[in-house]
Biopython code that builds the backbone (N, CA, C, O; Angstrom):
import numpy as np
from Bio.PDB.StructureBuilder import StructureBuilder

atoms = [
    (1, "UNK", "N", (-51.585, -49.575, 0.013)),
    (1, "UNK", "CA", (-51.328, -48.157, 0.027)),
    (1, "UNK", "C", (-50.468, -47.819, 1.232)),
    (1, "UNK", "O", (-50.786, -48.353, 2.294)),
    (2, "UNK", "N", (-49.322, -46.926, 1.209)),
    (2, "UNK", "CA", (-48.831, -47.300, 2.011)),
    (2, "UNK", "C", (-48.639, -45.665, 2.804)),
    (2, "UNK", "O", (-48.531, -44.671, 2.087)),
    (3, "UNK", "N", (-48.621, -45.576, 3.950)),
    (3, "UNK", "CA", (-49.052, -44.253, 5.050)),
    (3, "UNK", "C", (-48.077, -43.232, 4.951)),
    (3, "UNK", "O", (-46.848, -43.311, 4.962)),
    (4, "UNK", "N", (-48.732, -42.393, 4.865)),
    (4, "UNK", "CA", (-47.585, -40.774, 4.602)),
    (4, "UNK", "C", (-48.114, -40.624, 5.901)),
    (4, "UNK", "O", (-49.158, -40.689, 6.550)),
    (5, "UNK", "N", (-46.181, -40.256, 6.022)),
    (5, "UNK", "CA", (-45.974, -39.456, 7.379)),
    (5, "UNK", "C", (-45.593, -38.091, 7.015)),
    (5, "UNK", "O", (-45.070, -37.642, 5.995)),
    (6, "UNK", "N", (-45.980, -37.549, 8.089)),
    (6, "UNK", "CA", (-45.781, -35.479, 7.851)),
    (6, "UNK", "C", (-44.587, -35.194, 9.010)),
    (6, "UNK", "O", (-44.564, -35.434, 10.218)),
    (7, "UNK", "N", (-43.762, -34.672, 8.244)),
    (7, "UNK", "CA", (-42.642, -34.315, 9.682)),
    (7, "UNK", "C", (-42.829, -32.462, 9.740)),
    (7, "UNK", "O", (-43.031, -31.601, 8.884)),
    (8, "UNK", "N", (-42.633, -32.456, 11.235)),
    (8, "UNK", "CA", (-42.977, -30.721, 11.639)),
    (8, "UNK", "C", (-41.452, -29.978, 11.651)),
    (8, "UNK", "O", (-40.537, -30.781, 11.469)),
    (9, "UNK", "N", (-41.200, -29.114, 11.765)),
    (9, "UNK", "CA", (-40.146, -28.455, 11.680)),
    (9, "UNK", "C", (-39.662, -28.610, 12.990)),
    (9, "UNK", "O", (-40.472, -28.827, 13.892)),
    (10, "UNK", "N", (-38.404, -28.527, 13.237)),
    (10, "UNK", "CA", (-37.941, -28.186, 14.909)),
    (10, "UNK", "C", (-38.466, -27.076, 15.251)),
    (10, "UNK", "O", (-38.774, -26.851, 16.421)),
    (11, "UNK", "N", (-38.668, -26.110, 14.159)),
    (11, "UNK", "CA", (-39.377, -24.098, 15.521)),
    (11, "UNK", "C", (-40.469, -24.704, 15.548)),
    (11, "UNK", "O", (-40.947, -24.655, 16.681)),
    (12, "UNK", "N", (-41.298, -25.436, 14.598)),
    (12, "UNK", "CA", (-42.852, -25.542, 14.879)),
    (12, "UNK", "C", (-43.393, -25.946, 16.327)),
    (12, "UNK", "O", (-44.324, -25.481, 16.984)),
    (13, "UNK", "N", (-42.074, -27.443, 16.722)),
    (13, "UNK", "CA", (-42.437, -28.261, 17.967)),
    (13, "UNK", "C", (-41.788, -27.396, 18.723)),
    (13, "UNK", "O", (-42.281, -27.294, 19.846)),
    (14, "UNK", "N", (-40.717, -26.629, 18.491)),
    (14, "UNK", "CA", (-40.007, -26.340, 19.899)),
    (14, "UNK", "C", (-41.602, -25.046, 20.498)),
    (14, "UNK", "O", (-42.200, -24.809, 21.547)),
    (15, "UNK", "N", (-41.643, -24.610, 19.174)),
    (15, "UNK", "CA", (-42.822, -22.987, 19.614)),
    (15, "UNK", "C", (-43.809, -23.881, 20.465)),
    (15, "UNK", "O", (-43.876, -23.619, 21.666)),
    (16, "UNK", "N", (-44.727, -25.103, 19.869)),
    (16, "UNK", "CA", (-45.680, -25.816, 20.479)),
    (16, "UNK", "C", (-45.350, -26.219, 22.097)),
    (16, "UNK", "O", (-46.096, -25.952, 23.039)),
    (17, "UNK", "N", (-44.253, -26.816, 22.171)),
    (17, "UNK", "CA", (-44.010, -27.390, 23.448)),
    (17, "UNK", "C", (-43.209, -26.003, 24.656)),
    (17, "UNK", "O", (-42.868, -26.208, 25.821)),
    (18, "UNK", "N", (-43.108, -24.805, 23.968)),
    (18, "UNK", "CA", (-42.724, -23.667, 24.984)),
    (18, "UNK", "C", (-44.231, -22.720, 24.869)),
    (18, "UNK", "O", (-44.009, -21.509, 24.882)),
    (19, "UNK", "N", (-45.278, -22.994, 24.792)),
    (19, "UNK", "CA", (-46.368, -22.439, 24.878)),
    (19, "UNK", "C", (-47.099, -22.501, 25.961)),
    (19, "UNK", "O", (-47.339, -23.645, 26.349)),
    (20, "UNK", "N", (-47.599, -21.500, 26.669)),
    (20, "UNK", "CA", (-48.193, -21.349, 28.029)),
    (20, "UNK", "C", (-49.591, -22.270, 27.557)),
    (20, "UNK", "O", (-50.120, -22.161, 26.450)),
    (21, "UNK", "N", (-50.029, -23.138, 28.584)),
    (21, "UNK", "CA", (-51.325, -23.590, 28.641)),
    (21, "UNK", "C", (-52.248, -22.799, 28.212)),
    (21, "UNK", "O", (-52.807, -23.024, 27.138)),
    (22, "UNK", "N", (-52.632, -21.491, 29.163)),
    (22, "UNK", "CA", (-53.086, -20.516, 28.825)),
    (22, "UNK", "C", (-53.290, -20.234, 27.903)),
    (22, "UNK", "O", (-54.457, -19.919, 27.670)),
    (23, "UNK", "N", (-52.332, -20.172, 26.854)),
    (23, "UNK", "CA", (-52.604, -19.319, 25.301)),
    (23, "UNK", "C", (-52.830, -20.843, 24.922)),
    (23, "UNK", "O", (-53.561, -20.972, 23.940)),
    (24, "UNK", "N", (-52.565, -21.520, 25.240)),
    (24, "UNK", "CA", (-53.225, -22.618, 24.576)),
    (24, "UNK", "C", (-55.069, -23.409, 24.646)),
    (24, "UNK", "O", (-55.696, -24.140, 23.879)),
    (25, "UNK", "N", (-55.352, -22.817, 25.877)),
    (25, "UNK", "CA", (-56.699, -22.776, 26.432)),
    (25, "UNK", "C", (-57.442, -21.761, 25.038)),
    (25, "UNK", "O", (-58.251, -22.217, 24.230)),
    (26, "UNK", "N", (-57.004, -20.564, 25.045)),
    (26, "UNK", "CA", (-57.781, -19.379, 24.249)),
    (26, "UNK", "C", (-58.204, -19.892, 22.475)),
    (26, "UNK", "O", (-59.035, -19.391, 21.718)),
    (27, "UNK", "N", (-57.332, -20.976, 22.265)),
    (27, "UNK", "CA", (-57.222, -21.566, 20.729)),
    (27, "UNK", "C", (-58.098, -22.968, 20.490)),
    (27, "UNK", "O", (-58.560, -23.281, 19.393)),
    (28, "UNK", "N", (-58.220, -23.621, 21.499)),
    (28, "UNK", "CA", (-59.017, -24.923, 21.458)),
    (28, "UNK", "C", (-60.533, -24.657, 21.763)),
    (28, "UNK", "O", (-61.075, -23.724, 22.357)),
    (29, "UNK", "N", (-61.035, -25.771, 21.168)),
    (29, "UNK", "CA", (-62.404, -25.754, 21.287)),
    (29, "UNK", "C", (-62.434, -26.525, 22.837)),
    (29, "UNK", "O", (-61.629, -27.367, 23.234)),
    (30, "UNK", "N", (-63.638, -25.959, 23.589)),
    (30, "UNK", "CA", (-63.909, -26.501, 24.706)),
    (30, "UNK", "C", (-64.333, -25.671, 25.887)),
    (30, "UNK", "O", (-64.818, -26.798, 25.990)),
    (31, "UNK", "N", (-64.569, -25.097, 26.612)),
    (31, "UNK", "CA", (-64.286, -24.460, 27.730)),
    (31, "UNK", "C", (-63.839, -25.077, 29.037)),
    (31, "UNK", "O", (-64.070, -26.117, 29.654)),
    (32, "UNK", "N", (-62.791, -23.534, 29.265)),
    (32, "UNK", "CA", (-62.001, -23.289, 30.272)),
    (32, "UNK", "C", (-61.878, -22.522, 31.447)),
    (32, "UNK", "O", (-62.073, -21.392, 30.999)),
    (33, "UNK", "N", (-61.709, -22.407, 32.500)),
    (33, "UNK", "CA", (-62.123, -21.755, 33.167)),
    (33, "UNK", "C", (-61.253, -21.582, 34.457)),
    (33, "UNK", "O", (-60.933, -22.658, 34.962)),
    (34, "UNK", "N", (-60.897, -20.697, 34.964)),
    (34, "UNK", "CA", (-59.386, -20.540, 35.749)),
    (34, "UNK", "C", (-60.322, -20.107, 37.714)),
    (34, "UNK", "O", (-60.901, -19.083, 38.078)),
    (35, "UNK", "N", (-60.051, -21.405, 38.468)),
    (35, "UNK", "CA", (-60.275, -21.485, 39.641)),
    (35, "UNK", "C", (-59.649, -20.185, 40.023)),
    (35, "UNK", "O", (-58.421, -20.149, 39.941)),
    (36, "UNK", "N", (-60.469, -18.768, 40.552)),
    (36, "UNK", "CA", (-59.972, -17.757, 41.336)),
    (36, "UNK", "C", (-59.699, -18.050, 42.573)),
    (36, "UNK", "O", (-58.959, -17.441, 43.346)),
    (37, "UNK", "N", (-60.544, -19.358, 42.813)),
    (37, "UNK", "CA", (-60.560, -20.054, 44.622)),
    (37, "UNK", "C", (-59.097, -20.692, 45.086)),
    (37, "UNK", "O", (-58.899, -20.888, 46.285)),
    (38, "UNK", "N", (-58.142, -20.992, 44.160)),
    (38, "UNK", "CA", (-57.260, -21.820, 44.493)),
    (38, "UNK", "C", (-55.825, -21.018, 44.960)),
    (38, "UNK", "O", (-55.258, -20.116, 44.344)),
    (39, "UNK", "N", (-55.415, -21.667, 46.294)),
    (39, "UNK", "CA", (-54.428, -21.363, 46.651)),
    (39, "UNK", "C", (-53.002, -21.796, 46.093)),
    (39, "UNK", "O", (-53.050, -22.960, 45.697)),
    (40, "UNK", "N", (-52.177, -21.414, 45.993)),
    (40, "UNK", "CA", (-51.091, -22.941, 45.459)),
    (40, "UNK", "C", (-50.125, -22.373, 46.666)),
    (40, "UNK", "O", (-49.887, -21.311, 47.240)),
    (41, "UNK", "N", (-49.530, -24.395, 46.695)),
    (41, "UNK", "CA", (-49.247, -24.478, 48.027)),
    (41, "UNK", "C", (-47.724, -24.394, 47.621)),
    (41, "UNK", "O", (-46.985, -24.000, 48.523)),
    (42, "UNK", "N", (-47.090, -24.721, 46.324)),
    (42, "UNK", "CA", (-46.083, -24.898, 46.480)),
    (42, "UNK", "C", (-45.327, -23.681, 45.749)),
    (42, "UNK", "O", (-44.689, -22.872, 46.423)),
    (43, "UNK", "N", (-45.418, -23.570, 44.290)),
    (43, "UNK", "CA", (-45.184, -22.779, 43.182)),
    (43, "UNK", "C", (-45.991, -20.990, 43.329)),
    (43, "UNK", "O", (-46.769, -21.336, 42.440)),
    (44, "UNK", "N", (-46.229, -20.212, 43.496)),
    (44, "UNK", "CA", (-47.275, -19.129, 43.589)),
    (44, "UNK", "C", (-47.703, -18.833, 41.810)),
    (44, "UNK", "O", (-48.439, -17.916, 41.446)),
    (45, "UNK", "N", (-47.147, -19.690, 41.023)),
    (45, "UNK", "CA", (-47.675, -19.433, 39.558)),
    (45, "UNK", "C", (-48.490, -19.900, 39.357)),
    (45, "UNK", "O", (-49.177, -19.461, 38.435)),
    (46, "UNK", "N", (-48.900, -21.007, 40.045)),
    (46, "UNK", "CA", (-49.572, -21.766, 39.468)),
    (46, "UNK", "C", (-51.196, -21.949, 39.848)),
    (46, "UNK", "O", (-51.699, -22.066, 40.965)),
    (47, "UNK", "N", (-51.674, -21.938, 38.872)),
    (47, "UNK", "CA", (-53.512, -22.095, 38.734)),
    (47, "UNK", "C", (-54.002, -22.895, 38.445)),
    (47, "UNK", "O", (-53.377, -23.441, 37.536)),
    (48, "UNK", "N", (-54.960, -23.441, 38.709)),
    (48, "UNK", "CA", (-56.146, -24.253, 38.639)),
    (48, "UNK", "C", (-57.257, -23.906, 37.487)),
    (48, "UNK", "O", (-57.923, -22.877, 37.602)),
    (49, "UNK", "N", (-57.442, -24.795, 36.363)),
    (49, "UNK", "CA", (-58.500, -24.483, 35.704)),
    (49, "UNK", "C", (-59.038, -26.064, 35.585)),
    (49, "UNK", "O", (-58.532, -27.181, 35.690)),
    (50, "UNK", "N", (-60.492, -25.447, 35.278)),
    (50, "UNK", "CA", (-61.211, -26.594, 34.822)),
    (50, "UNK", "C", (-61.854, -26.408, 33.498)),
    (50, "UNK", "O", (-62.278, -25.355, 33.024)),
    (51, "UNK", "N", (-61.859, -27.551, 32.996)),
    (51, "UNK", "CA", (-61.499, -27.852, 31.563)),
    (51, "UNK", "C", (-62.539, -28.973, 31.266)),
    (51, "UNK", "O", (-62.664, -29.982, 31.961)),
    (52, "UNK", "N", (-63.451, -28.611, 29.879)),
    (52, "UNK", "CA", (-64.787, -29.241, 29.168)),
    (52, "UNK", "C", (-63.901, -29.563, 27.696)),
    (52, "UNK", "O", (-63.275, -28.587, 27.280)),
    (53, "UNK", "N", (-63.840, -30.274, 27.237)),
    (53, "UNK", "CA", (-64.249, -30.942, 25.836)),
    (53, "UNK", "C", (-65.003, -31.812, 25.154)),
    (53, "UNK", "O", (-65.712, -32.489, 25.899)),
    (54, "UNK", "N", (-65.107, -32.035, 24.057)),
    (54, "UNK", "CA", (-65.754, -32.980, 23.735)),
    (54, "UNK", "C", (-65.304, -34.049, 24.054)),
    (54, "UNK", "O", (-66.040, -34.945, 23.641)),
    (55, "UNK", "N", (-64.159, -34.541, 24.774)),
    (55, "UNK", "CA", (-63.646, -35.904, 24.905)),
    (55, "UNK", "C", (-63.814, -36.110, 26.803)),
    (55, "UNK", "O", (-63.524, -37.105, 27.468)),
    (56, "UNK", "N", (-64.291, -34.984, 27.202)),
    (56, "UNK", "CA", (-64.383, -34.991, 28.967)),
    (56, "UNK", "C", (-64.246, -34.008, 29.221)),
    (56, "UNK", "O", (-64.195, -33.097, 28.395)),
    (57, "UNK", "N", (-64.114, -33.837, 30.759)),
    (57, "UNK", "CA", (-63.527, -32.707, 31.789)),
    (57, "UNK", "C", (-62.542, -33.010, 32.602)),
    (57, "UNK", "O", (-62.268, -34.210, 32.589)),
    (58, "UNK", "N", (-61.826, -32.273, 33.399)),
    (58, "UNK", "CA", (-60.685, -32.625, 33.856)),
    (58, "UNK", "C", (-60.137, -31.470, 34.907)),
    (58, "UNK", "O", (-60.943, -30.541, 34.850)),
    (59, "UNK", "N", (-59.469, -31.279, 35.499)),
    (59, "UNK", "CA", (-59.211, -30.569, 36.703)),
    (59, "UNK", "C", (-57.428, -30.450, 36.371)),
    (59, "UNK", "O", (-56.846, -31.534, 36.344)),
    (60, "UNK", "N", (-56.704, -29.374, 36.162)),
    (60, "UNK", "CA", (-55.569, -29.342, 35.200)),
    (60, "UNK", "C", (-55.007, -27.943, 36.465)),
    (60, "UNK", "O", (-55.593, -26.880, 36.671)),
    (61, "UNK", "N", (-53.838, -28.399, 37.061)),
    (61, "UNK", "CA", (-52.770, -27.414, 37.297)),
    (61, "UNK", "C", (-51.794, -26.420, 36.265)),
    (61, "UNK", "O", (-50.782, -27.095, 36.079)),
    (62, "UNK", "N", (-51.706, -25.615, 35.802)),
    (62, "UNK", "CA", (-51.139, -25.256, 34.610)),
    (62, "UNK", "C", (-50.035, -24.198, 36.139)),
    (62, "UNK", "O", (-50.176, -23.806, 37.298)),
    (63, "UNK", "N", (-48.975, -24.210, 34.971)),
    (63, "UNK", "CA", (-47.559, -23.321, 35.258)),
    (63, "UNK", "C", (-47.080, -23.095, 34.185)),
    (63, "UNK", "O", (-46.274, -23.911, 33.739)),
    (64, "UNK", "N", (-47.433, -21.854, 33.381)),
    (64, "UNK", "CA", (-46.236, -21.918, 32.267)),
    (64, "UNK", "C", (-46.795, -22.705, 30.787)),
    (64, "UNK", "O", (-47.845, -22.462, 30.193)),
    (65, "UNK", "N", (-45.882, -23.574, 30.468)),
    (65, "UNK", "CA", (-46.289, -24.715, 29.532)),
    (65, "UNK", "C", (-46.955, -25.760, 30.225)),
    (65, "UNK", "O", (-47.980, -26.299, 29.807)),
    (66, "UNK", "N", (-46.125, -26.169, 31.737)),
    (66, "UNK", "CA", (-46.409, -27.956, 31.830)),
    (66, "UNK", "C", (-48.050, -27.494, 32.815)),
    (66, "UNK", "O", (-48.363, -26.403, 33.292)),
    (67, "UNK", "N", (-48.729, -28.680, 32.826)),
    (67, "UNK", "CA", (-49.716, -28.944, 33.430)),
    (67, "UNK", "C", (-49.311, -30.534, 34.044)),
    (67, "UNK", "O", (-48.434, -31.377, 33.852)),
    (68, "UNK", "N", (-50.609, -30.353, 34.953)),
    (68, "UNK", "CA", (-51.123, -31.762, 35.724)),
    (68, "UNK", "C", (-52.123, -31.937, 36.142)),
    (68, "UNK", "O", (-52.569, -31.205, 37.026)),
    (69, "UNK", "N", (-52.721, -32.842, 35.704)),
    (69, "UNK", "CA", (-54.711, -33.592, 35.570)),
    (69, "UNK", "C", (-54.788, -33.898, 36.569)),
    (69, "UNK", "O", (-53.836, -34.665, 36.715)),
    (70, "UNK", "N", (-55.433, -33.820, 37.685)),
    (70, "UNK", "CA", (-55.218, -34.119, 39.172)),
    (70, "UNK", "C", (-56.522, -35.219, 39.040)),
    (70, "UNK", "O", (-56.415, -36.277, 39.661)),
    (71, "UNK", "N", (-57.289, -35.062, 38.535)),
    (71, "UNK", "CA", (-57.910, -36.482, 37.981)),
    (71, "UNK", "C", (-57.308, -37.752, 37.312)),
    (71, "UNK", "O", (-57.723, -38.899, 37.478)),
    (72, "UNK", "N", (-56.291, -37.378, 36.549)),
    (72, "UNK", "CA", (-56.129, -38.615, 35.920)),
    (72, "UNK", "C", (-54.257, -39.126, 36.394)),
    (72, "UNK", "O", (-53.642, -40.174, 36.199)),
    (73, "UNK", "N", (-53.905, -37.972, 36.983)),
    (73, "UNK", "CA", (-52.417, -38.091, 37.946)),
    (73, "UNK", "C", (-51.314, -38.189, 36.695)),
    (73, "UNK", "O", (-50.312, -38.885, 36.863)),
    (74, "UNK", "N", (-51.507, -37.516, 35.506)),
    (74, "UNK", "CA", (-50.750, -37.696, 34.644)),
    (74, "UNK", "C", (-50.306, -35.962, 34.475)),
    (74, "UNK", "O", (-51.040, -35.045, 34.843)),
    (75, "UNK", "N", (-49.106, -35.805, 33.914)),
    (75, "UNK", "CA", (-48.480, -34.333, 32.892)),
    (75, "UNK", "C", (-47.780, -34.165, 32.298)),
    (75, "UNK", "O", (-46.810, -34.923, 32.292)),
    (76, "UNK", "N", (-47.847, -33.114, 31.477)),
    (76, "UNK", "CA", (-46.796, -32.960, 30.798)),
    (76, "UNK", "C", (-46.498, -31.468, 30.382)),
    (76, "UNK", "O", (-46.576, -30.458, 31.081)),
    (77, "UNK", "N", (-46.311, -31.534, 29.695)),
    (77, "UNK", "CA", (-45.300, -30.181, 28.850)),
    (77, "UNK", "C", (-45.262, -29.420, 27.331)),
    (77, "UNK", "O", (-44.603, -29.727, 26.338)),
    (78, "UNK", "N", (-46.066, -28.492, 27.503)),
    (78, "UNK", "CA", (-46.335, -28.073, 26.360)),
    (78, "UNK", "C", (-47.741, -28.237, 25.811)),
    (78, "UNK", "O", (-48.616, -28.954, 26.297)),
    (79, "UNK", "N", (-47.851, -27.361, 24.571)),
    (79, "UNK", "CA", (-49.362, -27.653, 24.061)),
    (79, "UNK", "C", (-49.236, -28.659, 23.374)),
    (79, "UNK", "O", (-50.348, -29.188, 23.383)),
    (80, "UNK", "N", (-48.359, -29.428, 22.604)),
    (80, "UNK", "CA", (-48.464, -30.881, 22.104)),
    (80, "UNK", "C", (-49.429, -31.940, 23.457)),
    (80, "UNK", "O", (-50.541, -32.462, 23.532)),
    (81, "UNK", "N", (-48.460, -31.845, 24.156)),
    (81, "UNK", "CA", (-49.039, -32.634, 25.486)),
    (81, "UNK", "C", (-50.253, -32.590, 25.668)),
    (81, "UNK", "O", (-51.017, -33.555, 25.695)),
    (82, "UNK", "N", (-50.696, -30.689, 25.902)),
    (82, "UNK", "CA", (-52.017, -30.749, 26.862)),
    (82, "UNK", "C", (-52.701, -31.359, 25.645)),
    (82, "UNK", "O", (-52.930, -32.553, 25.837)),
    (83, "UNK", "N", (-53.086, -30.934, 24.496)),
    (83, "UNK", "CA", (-53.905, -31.455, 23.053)),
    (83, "UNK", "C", (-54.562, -33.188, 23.476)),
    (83, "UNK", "O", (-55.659, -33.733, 23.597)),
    (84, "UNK", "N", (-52.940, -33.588, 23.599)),
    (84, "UNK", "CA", (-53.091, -34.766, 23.506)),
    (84, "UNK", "C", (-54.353, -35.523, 24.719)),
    (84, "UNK", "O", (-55.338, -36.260, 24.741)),
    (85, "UNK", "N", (-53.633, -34.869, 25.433)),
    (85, "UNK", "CA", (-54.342, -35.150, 27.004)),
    (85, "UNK", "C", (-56.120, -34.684, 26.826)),
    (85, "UNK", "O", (-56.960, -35.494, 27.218)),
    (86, "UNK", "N", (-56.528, -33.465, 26.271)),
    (86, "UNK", "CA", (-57.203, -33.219, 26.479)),
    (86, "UNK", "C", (-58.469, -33.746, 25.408)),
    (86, "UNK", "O", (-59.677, -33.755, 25.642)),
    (87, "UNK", "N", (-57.803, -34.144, 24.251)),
    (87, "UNK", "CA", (-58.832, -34.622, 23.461)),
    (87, "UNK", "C", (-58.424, -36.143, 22.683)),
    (87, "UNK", "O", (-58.846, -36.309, 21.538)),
    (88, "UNK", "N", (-57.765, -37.014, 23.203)),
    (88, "UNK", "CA", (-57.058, -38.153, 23.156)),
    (88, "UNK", "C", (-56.378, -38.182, 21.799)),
    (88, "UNK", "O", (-56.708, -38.964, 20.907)),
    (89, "UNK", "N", (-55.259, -37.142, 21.684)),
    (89, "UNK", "CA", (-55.181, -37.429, 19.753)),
    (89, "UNK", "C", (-53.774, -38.149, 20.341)),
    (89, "UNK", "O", (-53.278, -38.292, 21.459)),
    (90, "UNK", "N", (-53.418, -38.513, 19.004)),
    (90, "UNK", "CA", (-51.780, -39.073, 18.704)),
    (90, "UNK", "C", (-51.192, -37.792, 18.492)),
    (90, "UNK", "O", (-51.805, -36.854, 17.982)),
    (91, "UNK", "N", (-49.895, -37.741, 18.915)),
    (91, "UNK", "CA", (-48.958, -36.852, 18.435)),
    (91, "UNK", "C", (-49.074, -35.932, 16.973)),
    (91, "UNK", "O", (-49.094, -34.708, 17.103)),
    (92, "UNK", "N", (-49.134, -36.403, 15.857)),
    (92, "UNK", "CA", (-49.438, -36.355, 14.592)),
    (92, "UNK", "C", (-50.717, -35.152, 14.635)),
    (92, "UNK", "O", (-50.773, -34.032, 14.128)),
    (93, "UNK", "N", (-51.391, -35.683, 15.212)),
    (93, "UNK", "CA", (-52.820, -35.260, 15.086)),
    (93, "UNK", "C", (-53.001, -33.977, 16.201)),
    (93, "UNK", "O", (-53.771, -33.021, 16.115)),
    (94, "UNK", "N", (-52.279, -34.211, 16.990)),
    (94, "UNK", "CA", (-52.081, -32.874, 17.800)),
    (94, "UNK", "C", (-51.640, -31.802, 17.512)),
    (94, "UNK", "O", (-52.198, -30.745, 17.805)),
    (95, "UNK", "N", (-50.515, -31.902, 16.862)),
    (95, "UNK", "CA", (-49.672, -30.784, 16.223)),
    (95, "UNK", "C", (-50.359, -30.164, 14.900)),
    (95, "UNK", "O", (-50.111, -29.075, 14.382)),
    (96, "UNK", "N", (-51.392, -31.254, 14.443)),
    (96, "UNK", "CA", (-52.075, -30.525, 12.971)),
    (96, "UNK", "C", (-52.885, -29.704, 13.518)),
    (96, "UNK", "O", (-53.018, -28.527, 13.184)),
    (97, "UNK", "N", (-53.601, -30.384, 14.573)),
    (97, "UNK", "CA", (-54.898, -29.307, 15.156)),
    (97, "UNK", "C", (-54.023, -28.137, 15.585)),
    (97, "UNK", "O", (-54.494, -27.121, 15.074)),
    (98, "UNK", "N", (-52.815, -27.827, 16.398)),
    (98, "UNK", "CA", (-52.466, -26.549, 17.312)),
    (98, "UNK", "C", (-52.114, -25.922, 15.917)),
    (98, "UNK", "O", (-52.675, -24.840, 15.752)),
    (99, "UNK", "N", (-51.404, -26.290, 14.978)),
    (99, "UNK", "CA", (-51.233, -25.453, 14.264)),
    (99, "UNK", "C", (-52.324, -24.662, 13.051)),
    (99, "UNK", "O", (-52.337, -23.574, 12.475)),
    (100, "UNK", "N", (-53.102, -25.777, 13.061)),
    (100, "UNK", "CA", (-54.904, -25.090, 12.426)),
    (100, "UNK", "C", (-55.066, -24.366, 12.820)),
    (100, "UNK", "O", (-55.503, -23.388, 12.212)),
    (101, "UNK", "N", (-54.688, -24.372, 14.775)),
    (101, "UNK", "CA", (-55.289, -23.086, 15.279)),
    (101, "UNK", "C", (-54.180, -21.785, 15.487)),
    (101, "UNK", "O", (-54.079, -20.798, 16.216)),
    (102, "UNK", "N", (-53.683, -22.207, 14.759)),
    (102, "UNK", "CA", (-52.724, -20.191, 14.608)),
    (102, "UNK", "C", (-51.620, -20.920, 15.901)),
    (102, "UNK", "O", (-50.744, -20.055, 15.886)),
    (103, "UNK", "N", (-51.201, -21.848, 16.864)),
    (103, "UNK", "CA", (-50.458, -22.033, 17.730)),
    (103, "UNK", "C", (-48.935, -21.989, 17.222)),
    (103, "UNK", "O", (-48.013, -22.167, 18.018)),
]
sb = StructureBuilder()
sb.init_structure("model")
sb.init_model(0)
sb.init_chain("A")
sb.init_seg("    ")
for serial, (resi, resn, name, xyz) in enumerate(atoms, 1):
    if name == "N":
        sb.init_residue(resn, " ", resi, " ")
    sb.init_atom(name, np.array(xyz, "f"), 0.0, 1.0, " ", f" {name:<3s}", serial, name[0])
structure = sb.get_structure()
């Protein structure tokens, strides 16, 4: 039997990967939670949340779209990314879930 692949549209990925963390936090299962304590030293956009799923927790700089796991020293860009990061999917499987969820 041989594997169907699903291709996404270019607006689908471009909308996914220009999506604030943030609105991407409000759509996933998990809780989130935005450090009021944190200063930022470099950027003044940028916040600190900490982040529960079923696959872990994690300590996540968000700006915008991109983030960075200050636990795991990895980032990226967009809600494809964080998905991935946050609940270990493949690409494929990321983009089905953001878009399940209205993203």
């Amino acid at each position: 039997m041989a594997i169907q692949r699903r291709s996404f549209g270019v607006a689908v990925l471009e909308r996914l990967r220009a999506t604030a963390c943030t609105t991407a936090f409000g759509r996933l299962d998990g809780h989130f939670k935005r450090d009021s304590t944190f200063i930022p030293t470099k950027d003044p956009n940028t916040e600190r949340w900490h982040c529960s799923t079923s696959k872990g927790e994690c300590e996540l700089l968000v700006n915008g779209p991109k983030w960075y796991d200050t636990r795991t020293r990895e980032g990226g860009g967009g809600s494809i990314d964080l998905a991935m990061q946050l609940y270990r999917l493949d690409f494929v499987d990321a983009v089905n879930l953001l878009v399940g969820r209205g993203l």
